[in-house]
C-alpha positions as CSV (number, residue, x, y, z in Angstrom):
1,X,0.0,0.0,0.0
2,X,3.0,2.2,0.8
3,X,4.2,2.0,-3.1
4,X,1.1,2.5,-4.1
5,X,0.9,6.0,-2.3
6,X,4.6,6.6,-3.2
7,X,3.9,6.3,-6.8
8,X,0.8,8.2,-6.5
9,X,2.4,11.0,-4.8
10,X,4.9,10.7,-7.7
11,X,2.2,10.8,-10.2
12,X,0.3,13.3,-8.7
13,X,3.6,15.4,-8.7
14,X,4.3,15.3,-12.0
15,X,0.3,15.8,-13.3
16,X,0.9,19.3,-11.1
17,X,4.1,20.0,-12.9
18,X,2.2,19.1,-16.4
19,X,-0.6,21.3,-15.1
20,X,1.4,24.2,-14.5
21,X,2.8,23.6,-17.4
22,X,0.4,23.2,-19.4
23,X,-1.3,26.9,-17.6
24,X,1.6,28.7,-18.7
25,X,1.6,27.5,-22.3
26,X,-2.2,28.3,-22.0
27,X,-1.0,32.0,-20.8
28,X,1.2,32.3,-23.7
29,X,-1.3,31.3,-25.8
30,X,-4.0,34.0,-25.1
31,X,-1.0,36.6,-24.9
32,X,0.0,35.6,-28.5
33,X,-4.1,35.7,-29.5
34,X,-3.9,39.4,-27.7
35,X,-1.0,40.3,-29.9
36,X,-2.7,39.1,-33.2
37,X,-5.8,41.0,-32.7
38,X,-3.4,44.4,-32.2
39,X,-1.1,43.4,-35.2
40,X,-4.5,42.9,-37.5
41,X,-5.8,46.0,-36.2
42,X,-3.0,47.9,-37.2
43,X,-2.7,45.8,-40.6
44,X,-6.3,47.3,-41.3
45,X,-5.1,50.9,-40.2
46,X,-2.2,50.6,-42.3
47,X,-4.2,49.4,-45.3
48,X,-6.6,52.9,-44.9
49,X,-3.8,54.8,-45.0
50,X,-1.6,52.8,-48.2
51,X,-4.4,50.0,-49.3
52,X,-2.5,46.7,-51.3
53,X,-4.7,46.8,-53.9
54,X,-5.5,49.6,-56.5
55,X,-8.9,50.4,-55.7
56,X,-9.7,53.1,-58.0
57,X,-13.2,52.6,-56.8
58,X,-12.4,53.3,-53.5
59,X,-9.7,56.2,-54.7
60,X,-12.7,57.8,-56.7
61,X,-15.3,57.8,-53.6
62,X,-12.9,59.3,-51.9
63,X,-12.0,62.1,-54.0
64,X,-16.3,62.3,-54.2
65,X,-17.0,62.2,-50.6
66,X,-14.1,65.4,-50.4
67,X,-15.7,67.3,-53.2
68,X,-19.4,67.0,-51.3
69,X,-17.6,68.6,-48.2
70,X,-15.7,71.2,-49.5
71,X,-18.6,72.0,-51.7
72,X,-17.2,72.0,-54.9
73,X,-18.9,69.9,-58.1
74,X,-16.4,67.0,-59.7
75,X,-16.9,67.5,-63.1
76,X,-14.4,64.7,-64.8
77,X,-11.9,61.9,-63.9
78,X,-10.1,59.6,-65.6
79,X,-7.9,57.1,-64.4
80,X,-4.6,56.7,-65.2
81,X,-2.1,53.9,-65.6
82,X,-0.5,53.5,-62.3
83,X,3.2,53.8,-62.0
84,X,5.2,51.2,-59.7
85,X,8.3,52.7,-57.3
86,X,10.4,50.8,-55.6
87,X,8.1,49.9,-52.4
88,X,4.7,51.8,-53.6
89,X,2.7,52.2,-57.0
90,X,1.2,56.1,-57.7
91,X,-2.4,55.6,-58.6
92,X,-3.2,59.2,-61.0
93,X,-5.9,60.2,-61.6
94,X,-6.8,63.4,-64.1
95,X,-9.7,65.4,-61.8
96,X,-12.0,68.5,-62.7
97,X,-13.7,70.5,-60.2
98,X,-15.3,73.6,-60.2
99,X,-16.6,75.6,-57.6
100,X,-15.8,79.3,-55.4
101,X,-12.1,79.6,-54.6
102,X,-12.4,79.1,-50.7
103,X,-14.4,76.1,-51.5
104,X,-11.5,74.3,-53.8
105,X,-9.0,75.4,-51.2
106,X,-11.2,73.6,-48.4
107,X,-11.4,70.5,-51.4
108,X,-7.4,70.5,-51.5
109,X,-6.6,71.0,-47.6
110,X,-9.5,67.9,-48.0
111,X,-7.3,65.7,-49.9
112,X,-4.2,66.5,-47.8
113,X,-5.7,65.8,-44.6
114,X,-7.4,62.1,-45.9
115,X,-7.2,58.7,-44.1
116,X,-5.5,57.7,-47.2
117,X,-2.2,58.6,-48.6
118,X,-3.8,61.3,-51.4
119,X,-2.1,64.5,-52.9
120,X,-3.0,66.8,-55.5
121,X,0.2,67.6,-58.7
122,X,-0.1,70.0,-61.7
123,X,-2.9,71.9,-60.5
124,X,-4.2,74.3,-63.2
125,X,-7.0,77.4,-62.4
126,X,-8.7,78.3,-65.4
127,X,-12.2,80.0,-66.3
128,X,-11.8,82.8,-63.5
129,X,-15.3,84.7,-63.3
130,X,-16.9,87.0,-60.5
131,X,-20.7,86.3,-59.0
132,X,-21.9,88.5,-56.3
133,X,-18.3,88.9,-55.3
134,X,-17.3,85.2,-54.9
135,X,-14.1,84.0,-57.5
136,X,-15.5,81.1,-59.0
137,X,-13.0,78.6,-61.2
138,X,-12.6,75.5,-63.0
139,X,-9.8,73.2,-61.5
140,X,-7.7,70.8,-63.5
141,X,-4.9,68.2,-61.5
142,X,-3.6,65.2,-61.3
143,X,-4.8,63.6,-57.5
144,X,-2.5,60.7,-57.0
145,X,-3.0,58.0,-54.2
146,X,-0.5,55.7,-53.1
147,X,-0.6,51.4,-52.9
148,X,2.0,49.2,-51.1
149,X,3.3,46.9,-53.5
150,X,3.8,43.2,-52.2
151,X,7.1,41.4,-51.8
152,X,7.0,39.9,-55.1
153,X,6.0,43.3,-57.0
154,X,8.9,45.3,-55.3
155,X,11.6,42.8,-55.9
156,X,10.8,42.3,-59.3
157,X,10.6,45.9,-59.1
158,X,14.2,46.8,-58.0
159,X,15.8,43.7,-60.3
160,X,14.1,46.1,-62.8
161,X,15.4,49.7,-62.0
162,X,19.0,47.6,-60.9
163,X,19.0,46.6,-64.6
164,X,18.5,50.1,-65.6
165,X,20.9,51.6,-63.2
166,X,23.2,49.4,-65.0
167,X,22.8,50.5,-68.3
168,X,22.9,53.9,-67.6
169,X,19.4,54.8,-68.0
């Protein structure tokens, strides 16, 4: 009866060693399922601000959903080609607004201050006119976004501009 209790006691040692064991690697666990959640958060911030994909869809309710606040009308866009860099891709595209001059100004401080990467290049102001003392104008540019490019896109990438760099070009 002795052995028996002896090899209990020995069995019931090790089960609590296994237990707390087994506790900690349970810890660990829901400490690594706590730091998932947070890294997928942030992969989901991170994708607002410079998105994978092109989404000119997305890119163009943007641009929209400015234009309604500021106040100004979109009057044409067309997408353009985008152009890969070495770790992003430039999505153009050729905008028209219209609209009083405070109101454009409050459309481009709009694209500046976006969740997503957005600016505005070769702005041109045509078709000045007056109206009960308000500037109106017609607004041409180039609003560009911005896409992360995956591993295989930016290696293949920069072999492409190395090849270039090569040749002198």
């Amino acid at each position: 009866v002795s052995g028996q209790i002896e090899t209990t006691r020995v069995a019931r040692a090790q089960l609590e060693k296994d237990l707390t064991a087994a506790k900690k690697a349970e810890a660990l666990y829901h400490k690594d399922l706590e730091e998932l959640a947070r890294r997928r958060e942030r992969e989901r911030e991170l994708n607002k601000i410079l998105p994978p994909s092109t989404e000119y869809p997305a890119f163009l309710s943007a641009v929209q959903s400015i234009a309604n606040t500021a106040g100004v009308e979109l009057t044409a866009w067309t997408p353009q080609p985008e152009v890969k860099e070495e770790y992003y891709a430039r999505v153009p595209m050729k905008i028209e607004v219209s609209g009083r001059f405070h109101q454009i100004a409050k459309f481009f401080y709009g694209i500046g201050q976006s969740d997503r990467i957005m600016n505005m290049e070769n702005i041109a102001l045509r078709q000045p006119r007056v109206l009960d003392n308000e500037v109106y104008l017609s607004v041409s540019g180039l609003a560009t976004a911005f896409r992360a490019l995956d591993v295989s896109e930016a290696t293949s990438t920069t072999a492409g501009q190395s090849r270039r760099d090569k040749k002198g070009g």
